[in-house]
C-alpha positions in Angstrom: 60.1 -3.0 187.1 62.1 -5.8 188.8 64.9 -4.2 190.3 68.3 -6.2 190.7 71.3 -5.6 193.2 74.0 -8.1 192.3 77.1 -6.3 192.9 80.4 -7.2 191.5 82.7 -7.8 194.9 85.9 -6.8 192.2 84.1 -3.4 191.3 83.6 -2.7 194.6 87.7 -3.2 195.8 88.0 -0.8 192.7 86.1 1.8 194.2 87.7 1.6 197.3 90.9 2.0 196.5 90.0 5.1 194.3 88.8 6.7 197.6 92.1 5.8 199.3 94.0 6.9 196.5 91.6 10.5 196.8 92.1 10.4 200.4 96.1 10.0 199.9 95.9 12.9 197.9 94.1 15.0 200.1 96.4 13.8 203.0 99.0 16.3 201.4 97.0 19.3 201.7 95.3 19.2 205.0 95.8 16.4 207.6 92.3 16.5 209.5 89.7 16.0 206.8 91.3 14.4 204.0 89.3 11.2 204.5 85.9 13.6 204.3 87.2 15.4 201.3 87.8 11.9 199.6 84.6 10.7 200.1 82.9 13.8 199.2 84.9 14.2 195.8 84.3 10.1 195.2 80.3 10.5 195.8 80.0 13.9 193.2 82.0 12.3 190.9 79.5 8.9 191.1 76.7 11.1 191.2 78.0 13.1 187.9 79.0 9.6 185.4 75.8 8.2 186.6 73.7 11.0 185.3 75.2 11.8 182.1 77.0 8.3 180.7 73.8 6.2 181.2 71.0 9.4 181.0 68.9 6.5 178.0 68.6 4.2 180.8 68.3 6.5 184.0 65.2 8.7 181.7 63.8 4.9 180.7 63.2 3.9 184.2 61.9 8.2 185.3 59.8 7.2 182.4 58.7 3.4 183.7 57.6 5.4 187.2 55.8 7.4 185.5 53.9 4.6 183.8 54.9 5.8 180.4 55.9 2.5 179.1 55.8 3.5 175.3 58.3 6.1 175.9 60.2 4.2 178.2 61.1 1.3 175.7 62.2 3.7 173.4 64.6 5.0 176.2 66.1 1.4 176.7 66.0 0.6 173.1 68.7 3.9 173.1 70.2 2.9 176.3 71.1 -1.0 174.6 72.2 1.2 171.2 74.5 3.3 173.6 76.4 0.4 175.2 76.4 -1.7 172.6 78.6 0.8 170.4 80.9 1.3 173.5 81.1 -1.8 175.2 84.4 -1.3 176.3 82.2 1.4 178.5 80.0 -1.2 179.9 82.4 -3.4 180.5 84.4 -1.3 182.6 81.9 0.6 184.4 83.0 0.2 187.7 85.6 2.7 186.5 84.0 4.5 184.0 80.5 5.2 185.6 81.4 3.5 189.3 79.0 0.9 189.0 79.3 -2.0 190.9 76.8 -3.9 189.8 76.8 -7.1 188.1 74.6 -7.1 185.8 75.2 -4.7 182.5 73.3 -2.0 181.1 73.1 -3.9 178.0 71.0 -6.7 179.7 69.2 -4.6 181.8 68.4 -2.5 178.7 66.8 -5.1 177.3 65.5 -6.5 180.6 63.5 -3.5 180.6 62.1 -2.8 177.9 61.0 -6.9 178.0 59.2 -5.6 181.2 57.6 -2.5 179.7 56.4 -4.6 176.9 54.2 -7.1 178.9 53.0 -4.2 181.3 51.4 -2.9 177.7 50.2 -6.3 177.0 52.4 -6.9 174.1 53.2 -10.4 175.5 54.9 -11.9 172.4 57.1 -9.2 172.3 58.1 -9.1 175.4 58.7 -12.9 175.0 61.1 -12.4 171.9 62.9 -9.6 174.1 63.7 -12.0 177.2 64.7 -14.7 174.6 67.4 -12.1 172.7 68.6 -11.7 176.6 69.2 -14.9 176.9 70.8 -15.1 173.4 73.2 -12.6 174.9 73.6 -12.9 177.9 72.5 -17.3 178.5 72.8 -17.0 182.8 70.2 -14.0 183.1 68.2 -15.5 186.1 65.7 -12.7 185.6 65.1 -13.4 181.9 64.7 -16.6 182.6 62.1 -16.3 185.3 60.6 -13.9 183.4 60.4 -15.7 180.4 59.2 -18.5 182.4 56.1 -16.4 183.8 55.4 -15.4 180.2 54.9 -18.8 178.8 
């Protein structure tokens, strides 16, 4: 599975201020480890939206390891449904899930299961897949390499 770290620079300004703004809070209540309690609090909170708001796409790629492609396309193919009924929590998930990264789960949901499709040989679908990214989402460098490998 190609794996992609593009990371919003916006996102990650977001993040930091949430840990000062944890670490102003903790200031109040003990004066020697609030910056430790605000990083602490900041990491199990990341660690808890990242398992449960995008659990289609983190089982997809368990799934992917696992060689399980079948499976795994039906995981992304719930991962895209997901997002695409709440946008608004793609959009924003540097908040949301703190996700810095640039690319969506919406396009890597369907990056994805494009890549599961031709590792089960099922090159024309993977094709039409990496063509609907590009539909939504026209500057996807990895659809288009992709897509360009394909063909």
């Amino acid at each position: 599975m190609p794996i992609i770290r593009q990371v919003n620079v916006i996102a990650i300004i977001i993040q930091l201020l949430l840990v000062s703004l944890l670490a102003f809070i903790f200031y109040k209540f003990d004066k020697r480890n609030y910056i430790l309690y605000a990083i602490l609090i900041n990491f199990g909170l990341s660690l808890l939206l990242r398992n449960l708001i995008p659990r289609y796409h983190r089982k997809g790629v368990s799934l992917y390891k696992q060689k399980n492609f079948q499976e795994a396309i039906k995981c992304f193919e719930e991962s895209y449904e997901y997002f695409n009924r709440y946008k608004w929590l793609d959009k924003y998930r540097f908040i949301f899930i703190l996700n810095s990264s640039k690319i969506s789960y919406l396009e890597m949901a369907l990056i994805n299961k494009a890549f599961c499709q031709s590792q089960l040989g099922k090159k024309e679908d993977a094709i039409k897949t990496y063509k609907k990214v590009l539909e939504e989402f026209p500057e996807s460098e990895m659809a288009k390499a992709s897509l360009k490998m394909l063909e």
